[in-house]
C-alpha positions as CSV (number, residue, x, y, z in Angstrom):
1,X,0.0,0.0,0.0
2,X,1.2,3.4,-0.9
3,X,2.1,6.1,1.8
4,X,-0.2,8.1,2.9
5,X,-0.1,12.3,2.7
6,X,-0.6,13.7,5.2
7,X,-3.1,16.7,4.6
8,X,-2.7,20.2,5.6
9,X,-5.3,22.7,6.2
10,X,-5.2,24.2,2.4
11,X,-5.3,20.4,0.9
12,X,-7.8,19.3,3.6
13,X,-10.2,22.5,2.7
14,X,-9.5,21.9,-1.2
15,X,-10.6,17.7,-0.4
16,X,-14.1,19.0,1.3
17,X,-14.6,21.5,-1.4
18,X,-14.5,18.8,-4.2
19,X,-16.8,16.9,-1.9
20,X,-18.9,19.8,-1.8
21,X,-18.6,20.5,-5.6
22,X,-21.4,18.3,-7.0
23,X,-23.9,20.1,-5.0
24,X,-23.1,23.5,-5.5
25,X,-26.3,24.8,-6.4
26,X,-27.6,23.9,-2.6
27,X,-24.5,25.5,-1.2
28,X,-24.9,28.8,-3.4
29,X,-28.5,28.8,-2.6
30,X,-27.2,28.8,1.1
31,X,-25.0,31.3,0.9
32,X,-27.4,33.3,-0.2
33,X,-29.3,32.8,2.5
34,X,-26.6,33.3,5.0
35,X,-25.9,37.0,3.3
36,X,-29.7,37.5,4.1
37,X,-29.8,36.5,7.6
38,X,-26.3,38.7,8.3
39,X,-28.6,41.4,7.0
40,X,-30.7,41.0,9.4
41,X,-28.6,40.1,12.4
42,X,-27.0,43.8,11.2
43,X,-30.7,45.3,11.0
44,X,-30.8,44.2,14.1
45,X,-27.6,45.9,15.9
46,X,-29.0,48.9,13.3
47,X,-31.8,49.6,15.0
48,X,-30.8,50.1,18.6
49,X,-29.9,53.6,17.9
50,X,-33.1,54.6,17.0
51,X,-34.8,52.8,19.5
52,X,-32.6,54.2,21.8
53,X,-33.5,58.0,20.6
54,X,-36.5,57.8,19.6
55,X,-37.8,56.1,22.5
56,X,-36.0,56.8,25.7
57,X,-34.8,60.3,24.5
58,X,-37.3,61.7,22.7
59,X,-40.2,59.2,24.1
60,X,-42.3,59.3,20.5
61,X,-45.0,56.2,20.7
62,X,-44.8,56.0,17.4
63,X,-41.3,55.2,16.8
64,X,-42.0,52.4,19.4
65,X,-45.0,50.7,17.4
66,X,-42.6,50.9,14.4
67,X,-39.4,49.3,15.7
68,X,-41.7,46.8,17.9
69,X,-43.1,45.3,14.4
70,X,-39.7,45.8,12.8
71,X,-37.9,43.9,15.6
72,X,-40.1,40.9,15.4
73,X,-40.9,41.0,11.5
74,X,-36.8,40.2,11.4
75,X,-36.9,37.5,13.9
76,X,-39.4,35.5,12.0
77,X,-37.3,36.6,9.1
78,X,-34.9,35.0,10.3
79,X,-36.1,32.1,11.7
80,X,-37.6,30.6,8.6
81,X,-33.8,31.5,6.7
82,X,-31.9,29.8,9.5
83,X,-34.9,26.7,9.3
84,X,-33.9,27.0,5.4
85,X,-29.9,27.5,5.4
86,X,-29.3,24.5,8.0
87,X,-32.0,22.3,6.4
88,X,-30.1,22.5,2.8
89,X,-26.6,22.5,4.4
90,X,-27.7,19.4,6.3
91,X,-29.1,17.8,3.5
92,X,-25.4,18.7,1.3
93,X,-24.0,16.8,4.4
94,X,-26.1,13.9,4.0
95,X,-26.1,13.5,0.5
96,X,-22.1,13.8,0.7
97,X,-22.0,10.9,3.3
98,X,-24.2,8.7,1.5
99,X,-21.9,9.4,-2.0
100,X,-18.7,8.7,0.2
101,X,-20.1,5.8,1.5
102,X,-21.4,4.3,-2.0
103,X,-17.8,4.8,-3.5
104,X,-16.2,3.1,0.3
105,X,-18.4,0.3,-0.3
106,X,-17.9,0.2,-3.9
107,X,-14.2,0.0,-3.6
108,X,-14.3,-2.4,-0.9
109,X,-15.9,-5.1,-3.2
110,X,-13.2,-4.2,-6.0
111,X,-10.1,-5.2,-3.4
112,X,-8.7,-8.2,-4.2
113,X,-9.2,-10.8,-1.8
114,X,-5.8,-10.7,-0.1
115,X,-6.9,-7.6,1.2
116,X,-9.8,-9.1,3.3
117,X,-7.3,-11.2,5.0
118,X,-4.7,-8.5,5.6
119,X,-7.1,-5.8,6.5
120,X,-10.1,-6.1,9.8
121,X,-13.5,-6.8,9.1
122,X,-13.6,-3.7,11.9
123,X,-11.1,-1.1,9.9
124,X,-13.4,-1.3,6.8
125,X,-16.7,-0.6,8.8
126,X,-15.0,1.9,10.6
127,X,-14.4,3.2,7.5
128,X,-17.6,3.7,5.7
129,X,-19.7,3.8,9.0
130,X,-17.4,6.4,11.4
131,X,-15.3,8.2,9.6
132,X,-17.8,9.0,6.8
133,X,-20.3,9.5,9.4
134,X,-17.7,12.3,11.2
135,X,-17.8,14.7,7.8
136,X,-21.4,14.6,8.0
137,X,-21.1,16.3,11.1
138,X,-18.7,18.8,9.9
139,X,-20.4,19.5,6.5
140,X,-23.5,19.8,8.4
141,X,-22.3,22.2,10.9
142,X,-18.9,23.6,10.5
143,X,-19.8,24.4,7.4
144,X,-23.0,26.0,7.6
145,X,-21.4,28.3,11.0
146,X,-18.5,29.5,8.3
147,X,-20.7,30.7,6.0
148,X,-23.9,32.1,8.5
149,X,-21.3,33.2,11.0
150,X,-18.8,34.5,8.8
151,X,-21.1,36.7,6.8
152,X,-23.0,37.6,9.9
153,X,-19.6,38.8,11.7
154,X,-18.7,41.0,8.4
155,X,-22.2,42.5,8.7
156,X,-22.0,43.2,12.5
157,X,-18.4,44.2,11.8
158,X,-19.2,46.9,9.5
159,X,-22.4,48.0,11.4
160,X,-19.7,48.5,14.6
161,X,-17.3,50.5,12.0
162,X,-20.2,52.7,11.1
163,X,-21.0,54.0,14.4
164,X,-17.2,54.3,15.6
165,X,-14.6,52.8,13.6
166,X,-12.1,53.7,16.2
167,X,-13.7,51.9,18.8
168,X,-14.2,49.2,16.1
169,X,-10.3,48.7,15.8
170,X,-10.1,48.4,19.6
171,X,-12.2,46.0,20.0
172,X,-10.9,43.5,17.2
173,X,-7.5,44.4,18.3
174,X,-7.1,40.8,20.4
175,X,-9.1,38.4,17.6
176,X,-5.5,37.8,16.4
177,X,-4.4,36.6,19.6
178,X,-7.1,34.3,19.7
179,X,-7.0,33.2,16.1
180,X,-3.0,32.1,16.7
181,X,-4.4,30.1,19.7
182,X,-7.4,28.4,17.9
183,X,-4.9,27.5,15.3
184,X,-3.1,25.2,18.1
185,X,-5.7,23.7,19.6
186,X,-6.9,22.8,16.5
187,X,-3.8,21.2,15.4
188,X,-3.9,19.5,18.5
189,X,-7.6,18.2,17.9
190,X,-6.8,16.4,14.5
191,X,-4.4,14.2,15.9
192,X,-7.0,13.1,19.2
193,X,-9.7,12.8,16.7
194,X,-7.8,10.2,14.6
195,X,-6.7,8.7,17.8
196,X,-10.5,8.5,19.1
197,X,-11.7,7.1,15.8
198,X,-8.9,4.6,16.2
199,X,-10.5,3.8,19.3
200,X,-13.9,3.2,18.2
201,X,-12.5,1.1,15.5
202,X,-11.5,-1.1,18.3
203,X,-14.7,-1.5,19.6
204,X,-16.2,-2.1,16.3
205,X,-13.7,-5.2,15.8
206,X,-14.2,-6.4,19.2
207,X,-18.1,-6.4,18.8
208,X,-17.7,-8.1,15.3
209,X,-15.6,-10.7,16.6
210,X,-17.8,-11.1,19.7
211,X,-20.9,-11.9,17.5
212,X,-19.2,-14.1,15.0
213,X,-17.9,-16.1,17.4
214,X,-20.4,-16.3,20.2
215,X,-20.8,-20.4,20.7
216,X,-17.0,-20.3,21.4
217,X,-17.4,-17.4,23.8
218,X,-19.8,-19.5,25.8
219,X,-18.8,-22.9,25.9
220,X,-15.3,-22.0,27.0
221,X,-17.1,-19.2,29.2
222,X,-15.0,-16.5,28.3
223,X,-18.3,-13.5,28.6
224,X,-16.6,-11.6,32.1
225,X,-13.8,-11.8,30.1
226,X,-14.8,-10.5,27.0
227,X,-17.1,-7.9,29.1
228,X,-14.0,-6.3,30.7
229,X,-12.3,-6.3,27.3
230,X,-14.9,-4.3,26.6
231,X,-15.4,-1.8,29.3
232,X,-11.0,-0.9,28.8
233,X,-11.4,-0.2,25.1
234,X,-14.8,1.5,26.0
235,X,-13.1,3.3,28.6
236,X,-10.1,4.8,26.4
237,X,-12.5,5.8,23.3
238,X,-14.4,7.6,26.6
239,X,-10.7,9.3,27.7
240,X,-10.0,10.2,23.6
241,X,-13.4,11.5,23.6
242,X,-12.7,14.0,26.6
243,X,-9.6,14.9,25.4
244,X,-11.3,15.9,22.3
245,X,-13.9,17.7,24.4
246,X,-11.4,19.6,26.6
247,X,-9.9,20.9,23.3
248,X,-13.0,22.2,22.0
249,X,-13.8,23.9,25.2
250,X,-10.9,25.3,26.1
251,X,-11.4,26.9,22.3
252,X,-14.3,28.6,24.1
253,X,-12.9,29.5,27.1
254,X,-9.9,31.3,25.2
255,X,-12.6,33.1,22.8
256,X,-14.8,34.1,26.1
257,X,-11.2,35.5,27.7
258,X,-10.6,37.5,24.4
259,X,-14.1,38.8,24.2
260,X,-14.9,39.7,27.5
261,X,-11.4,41.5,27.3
262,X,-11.8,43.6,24.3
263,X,-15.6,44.7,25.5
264,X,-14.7,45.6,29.1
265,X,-12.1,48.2,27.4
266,X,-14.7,48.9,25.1
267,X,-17.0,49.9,27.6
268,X,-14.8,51.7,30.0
269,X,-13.2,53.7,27.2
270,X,-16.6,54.2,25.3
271,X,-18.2,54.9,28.5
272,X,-15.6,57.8,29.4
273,X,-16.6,59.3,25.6
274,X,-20.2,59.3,26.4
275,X,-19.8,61.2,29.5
276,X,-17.9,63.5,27.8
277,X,-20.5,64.3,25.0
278,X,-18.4,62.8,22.2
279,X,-20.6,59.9,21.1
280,X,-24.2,59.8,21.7
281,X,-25.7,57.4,24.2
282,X,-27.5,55.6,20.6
283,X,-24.8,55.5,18.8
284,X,-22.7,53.8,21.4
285,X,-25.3,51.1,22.8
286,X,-25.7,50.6,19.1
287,X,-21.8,49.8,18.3
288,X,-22.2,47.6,21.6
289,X,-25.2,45.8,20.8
290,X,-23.4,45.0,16.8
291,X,-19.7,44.1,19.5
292,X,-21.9,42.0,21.6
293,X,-23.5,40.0,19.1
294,X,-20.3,39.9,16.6
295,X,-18.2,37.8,19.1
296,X,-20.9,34.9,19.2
297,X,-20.4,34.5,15.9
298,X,-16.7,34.7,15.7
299,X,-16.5,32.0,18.7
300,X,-18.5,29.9,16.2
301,X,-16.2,31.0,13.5
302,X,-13.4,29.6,16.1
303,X,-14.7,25.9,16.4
304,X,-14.8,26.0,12.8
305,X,-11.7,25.3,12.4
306,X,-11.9,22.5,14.9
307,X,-14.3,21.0,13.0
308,X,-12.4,21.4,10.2
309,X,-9.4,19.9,11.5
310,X,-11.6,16.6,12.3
311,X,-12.4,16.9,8.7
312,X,-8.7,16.2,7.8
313,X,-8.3,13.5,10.5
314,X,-11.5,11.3,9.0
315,X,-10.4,12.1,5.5
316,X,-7.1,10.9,5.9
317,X,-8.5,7.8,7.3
318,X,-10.9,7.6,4.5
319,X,-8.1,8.2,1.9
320,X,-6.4,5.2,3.5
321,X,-8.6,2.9,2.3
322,X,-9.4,4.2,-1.1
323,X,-5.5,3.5,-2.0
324,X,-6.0,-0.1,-1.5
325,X,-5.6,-1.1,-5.0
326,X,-8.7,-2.8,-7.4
327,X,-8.9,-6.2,-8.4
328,X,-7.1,-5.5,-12.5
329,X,-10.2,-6.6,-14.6
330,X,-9.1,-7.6,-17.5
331,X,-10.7,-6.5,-21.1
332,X,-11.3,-9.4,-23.1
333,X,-14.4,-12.0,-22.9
334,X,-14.6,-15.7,-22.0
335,X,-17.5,-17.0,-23.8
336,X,-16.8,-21.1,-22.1
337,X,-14.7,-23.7,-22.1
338,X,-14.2,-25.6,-25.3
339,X,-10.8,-27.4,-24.5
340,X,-9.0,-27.5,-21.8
341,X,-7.2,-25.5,-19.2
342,X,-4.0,-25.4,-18.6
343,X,-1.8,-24.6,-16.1
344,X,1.9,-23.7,-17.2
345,X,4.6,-23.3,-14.8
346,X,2.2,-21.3,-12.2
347,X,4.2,-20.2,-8.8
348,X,2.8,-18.4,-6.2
349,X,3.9,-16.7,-2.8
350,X,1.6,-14.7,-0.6
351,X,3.0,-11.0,-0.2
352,X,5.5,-10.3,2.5
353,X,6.6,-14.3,2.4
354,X,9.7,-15.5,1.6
355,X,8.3,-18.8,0.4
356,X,6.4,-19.8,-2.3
357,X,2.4,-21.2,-1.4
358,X,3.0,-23.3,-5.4
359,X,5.6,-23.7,-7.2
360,X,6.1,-24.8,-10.7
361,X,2.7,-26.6,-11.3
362,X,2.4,-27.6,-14.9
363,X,-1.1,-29.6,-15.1
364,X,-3.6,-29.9,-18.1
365,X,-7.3,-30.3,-16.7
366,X,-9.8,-31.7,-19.6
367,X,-13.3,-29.7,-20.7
368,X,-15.4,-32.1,-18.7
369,X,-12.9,-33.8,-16.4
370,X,-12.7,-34.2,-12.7
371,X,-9.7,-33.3,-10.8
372,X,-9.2,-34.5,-7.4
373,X,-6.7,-32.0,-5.4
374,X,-5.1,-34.3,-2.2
375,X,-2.3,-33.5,0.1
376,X,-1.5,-32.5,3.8
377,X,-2.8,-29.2,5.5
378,X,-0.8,-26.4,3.8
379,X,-0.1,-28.5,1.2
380,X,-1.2,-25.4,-1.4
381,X,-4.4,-26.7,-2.1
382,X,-6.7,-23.8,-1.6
383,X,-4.1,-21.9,-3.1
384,X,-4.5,-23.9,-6.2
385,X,-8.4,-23.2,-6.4
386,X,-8.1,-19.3,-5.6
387,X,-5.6,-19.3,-8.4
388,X,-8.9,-19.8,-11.1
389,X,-11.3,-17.2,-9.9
390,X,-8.3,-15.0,-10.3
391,X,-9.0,-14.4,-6.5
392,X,-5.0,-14.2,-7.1
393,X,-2.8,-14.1,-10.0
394,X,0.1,-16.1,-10.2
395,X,3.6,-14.9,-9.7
396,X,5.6,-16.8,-11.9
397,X,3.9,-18.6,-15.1
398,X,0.2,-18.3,-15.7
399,X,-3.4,-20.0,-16.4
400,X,-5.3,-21.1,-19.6
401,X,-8.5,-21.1,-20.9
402,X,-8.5,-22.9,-24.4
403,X,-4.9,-21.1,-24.8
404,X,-6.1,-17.2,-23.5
405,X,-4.4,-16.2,-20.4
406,X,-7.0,-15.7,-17.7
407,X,-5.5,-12.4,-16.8
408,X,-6.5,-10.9,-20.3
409,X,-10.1,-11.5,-20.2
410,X,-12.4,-9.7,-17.8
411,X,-13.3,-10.8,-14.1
412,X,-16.4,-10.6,-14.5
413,X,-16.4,-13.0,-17.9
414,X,-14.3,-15.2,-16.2
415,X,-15.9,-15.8,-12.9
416,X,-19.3,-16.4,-14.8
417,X,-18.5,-19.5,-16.3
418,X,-17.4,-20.9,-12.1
419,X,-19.5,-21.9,-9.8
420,X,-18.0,-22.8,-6.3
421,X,-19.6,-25.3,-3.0
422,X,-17.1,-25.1,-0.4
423,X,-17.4,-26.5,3.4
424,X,-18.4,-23.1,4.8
425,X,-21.1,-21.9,3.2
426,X,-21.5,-18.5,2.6
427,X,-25.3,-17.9,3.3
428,X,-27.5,-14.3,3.4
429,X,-30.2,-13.5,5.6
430,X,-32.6,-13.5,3.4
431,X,-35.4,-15.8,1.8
432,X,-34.5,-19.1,0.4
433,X,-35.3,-17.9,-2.6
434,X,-32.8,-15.1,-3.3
435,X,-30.2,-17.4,-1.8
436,X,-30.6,-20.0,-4.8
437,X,-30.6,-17.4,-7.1
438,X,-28.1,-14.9,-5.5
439,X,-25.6,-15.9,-9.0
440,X,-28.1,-15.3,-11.3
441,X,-31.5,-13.2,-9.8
442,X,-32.7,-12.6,-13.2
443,X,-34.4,-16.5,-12.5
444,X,-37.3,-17.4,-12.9
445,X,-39.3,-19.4,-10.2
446,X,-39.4,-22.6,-11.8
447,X,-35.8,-22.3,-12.8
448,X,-35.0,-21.8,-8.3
449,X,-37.8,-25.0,-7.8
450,X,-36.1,-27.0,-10.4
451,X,-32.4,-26.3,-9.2
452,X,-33.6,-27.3,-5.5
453,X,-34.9,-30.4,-6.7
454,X,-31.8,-31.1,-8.6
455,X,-29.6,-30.2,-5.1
456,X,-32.3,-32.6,-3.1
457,X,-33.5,-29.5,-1.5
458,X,-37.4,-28.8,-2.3
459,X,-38.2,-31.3,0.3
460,X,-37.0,-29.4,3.6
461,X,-37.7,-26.3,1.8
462,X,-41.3,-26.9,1.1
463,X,-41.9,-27.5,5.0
464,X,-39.9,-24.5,5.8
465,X,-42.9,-22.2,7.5
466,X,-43.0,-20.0,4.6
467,X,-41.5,-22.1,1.7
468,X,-39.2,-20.7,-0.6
469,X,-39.8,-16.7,0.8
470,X,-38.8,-18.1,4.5
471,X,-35.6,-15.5,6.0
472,X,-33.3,-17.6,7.0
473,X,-31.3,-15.7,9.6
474,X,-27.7,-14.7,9.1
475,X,-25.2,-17.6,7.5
476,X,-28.5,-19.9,7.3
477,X,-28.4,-19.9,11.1
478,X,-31.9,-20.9,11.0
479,X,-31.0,-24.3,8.8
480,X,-29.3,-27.8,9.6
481,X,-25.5,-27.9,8.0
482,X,-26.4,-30.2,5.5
483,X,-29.6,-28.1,4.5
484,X,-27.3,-24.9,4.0
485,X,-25.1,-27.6,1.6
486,X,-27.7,-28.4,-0.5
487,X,-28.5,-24.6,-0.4
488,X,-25.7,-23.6,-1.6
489,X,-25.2,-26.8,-4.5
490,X,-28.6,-25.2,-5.8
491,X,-27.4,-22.0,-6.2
492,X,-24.3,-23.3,-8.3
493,X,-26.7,-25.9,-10.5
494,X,-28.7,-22.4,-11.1
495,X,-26.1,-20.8,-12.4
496,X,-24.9,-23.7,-14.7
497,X,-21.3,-23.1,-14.8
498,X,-18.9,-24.7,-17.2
499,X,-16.5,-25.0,-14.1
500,X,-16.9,-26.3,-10.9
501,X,-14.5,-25.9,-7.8
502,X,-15.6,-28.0,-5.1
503,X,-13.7,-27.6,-2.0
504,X,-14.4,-30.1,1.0
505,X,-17.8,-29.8,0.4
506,X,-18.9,-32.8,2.8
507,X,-16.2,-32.9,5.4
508,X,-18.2,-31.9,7.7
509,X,-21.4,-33.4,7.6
510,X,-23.0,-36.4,9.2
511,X,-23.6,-39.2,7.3
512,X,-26.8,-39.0,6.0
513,X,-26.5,-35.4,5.1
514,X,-23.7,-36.4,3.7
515,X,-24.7,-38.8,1.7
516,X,-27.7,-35.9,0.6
517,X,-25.4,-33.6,-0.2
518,X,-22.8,-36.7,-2.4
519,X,-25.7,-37.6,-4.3
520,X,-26.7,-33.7,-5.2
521,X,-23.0,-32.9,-6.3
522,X,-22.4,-36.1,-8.5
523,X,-25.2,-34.6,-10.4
524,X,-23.5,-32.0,-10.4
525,X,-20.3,-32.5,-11.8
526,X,-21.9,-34.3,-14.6
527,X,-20.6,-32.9,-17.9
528,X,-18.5,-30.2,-16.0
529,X,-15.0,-29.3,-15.8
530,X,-14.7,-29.7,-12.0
531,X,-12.1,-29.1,-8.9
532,X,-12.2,-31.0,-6.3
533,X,-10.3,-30.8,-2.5
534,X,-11.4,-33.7,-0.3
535,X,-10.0,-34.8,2.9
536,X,-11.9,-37.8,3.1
537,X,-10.3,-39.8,0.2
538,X,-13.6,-41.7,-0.2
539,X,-15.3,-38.7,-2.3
540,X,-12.5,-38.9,-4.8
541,X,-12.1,-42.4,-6.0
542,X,-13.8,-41.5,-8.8
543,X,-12.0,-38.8,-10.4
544,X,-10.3,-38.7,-13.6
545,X,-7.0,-37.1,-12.2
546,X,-5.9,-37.3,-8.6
547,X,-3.2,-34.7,-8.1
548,X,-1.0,-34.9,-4.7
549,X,0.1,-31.6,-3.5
550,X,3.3,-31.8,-1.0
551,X,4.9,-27.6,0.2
552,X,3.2,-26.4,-2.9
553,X,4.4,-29.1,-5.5
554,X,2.8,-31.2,-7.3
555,X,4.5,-34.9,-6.6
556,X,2.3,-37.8,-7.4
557,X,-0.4,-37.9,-10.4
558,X,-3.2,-39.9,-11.4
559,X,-6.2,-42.2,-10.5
560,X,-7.1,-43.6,-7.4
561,X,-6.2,-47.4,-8.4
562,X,-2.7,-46.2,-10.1
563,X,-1.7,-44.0,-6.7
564,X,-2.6,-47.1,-4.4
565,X,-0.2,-49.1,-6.3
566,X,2.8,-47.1,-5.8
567,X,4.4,-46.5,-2.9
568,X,3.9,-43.0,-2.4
569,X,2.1,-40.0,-0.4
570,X,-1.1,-41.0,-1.3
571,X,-0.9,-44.6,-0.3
572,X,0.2,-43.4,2.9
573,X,-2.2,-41.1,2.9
574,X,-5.2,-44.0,2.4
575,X,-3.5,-46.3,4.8
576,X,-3.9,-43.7,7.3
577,X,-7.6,-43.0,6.6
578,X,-8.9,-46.7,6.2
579,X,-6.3,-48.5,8.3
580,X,-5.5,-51.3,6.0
581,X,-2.3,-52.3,4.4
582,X,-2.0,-52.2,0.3
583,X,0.3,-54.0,-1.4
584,X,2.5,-52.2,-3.9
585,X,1.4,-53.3,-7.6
């Protein structure tokens, strides 16, 4: 994986501005909004001088109907454009997230499948669940306070210069000061928020794990355990949290210092001015009243940045992920096998090992034949299958359909024409039906009956409670192991592939369901170029080829009779299963 860059304020601003982009009309409609309520909130500041003359100097009634309606004409003004602004910034939040999230999920199906086993099943929700959900926040807030705030502190601003600019320049005299010092907190911030979401990530795997593995949790009794495992990392996202907190406060607590310091000079200087007839008592409660109201938008203003600077911290984790590299797809089409394929010289060595998981396999498979893959536990054998879905491609050497590399035509060709039954079945929760026809949904329902029929599976479904459209829980929780089997045998007789990869697809079943599940898949390897892994040597007696896998190489081939006559790793493999001496032929 590439290294990251890390993002400084101009590069983080320029990423949530190309976020933004696509919904600039809302944001521009917004902004227009925000210069309408800063209007307003300066109307308002406006008006205190003449309320101040008019009605407590020169007491006229009239001038205090007038400002009265004026007064709370521009609150409901305002009201309904702050109920506008903050719904369509909200919304630009939202919509943002949900894009993010689309493209996070998107690219996390495209990863090759190394990645899954380098990367958390907890960093990847994290992902697309936290982090996104973090720039929502910001989008939705820190976005809409810099552009309501900021335009509301330029018209309060101006208003204040209006009445006394001098006093103006006083009073704005210390927002540097307090500017420099938001600038380090919020530096600070960014690295605690990355550090909290970190955290959280924790607990996401933690919970994950917990629920995938909850009969091993119990029957070695491990809950307390796991419980106090929970309340640390719960503890220390609490302390990051905090941390976080005590940052953003103590941003206010510095903008209340500066504030209530430039106003109490304000006052005392502006006071002395009244007293001595320089400034009229309207014209100074009106610079006041546009002061007072200007700093609660510029402490707003402050956490901005804050808010931007968790921005940067969930983007880089974001941006993390979306360098994982794609799965390469591949251009050309694979109509089907005619021939044959071949593999020619294939090696393979996972990344970061030293040694390699195959090495030199050179092995022609028939259109139509069954290959039996046998060998010890790390012998390379699911290597060997992942090799053909292009799940990985092959260091040295490469694979062959009817003569075209497999790396030339596209993924998506390529893994049509496999279908794939493997010991742990990969089941939604969802209805019976859209499980059989999760490889091709386009079926119709007499295609799913007849492929359940053809697995030995309409029976049990039929007195499922609600047929075919019962949900059957998460992994098929809700079905026998041998029923999730002949599940998943239908779903690869409804897609009819041309290859078949079967890998220990009865190991471990009983034996009557396995003996279900036998009969099912003999129908189905008829006519199919098919891939078998067995550790029970029983299920492969009958395959065309036996190959015998030993640290990645292939070292014995051929059928079952030829390999019991020599005096080999098969042989000894046999003897060891059934317990009975062979001679040597």
């Amino acid at each position: 994986m590439s290294k990251i860059k890390k993002m400084d304020n101009r590069s983080g601003i320029r990423e949530l501005i190309s976020l933004i982009k696509p919904y600039r009309k809302r944001v521009v409609l917004s902004v227009i909004l925000s210069i309408v309520l800063s209007g307003i909130n300066g109307s308002l500041a406006w008006l205190v001088k003449p309320a101040m003359n008019g009605i407590f100097l020169e007491r006229r009634e009239g001038m205090l109907l007038l400002i009265s309606v004026a007064v709370f004409a521009l609150y409901i003004s305002r009201g309904m454009l702050s109920f506008g602004q903050s719904y369509l910034m909200t919304s630009v939040g939202m919509k943002i997230v949900r894009d993010l999230r689309d493209r996070l999920y998107r690219h996390m199906i495209l990863i090759p499948l190394r990645q899954y086993n380098e990367k958390s099943t907890s960093m990847m929700l994290s992902r697309i669940i936290n982090d996104a959900g973090q720039l929502q926040k910001v989008i939705a807030h820190s976005i809409k306070d810099l552009f309501v705030e900021g335009a509301t502190v330029v018209a309060l601003a101006a208003v204040a210069f209006y009445r006394r600019w001098d006093l103006t320049l006083i009073s704005i005299a210390v927002l540097p000061f307090a500017f420099y010092g938001v600038g380090r907190f919020g530096k600070r911030l960014k690295h605690v928020t990355k550090a909290s979401q970190r955290k959280i990530s924790n607990i996401t795997e933690l919970i994950t794990e917990t629920f995938t593995g909850i009969k091993m949790v119990k029957v070695f009794g491990r809950e307390e355990a796991l419980v106090d495992l929970f309340r640390r990392k719960n503890h220390d996202f609490y302390r990051e949290n905090m941390r976080a907190t005590r940052i953003v406060e103590a941003t206010s607590l510095l903008m209340e210092f500066v504030g209530g310091l430039g106003i109490t000079f304000v006052l005392w200087y502006g006071g002395r001015l009244v007293i001595k007839g320089e400034i009229s008592p309207g014209d100074f409660f009106s610079f006041i009243a546009a002061i007072l109201m200007l700093y609660t938008p510029a402490k707003r203003l402050a956490k901005v940045n804050n808010g931007i600077q968790q921005a940067r911290a969930s983007l880089e984790r974001v941006n993390e992920f979306f360098v994982l590299e794609t799965e390469r797809p591949g251009k050309g089409e694979l109509k089907t096998i005619e021939d044959c394929m071949e593999f020619r010289e294939v090696s393979f060595r996972y990344p970061g090992s030293k040694d390699f998981a195959l090495k030199g396999i050179d092995l022609t498979i028939g259109r139509g034949k069954v290959i039996a893959l046998v060998g010890r536990s790390g012998a390379g054998k699911t290597t060997f299958i992942d090799l053909v879905p292009r799940f990985h491609d092959p260091t040295e050497g490469g694979i062959f359909i009817d003569g075209v590399d497999i790396r030339n035509v596209s993924l998506h060709s390529l893994r049509a024409q496999i279908g794939v039954v493997s010991q742990d079945v990969i089941l939604f929760n969802d209805t019976v039906r859209a499980n059989i026809a999760f490889g091709r949904p386009a079926a119709t329902g007499e295609d799913i009956v007849e492929a359940a029929r053809a697995a030995y599976a309409h029976g049990f479904i039929e007195k499922l409670p609600d047929g075919y459209d019962t949900v059957i829980g998460e992994k098929g929780v809700r079905l026998s192991g041998g029923q999730r089997q002949r599940l998943s045998i239908a779903r690869a007789i409804l897609k009819n592939p041309p290859i078949l990869i079967l890998d220990e697809a009865t190991s471990s079943l009983d034996t009557h369901a396995e003996m279900m599940v036998q009969k099912a898949l003999d129908d189905l390897m008829c006519n199919r170029t098919t891939i078998v892994i067995a550790h029970r040597l029983s299920t492969v007696r009958m395959a065309d080829l036996i190959v015998v896998l030993e640290k990645g190489r292939i070292v014995e081939k051929g059928t079952h009779e030829e390999l019991l006559g020599r005096d080999g790793i098969y042989r000894r493999l046999h003897e060891i299963q059934f317990s009975v001496e062979v001679p040597v032929r």
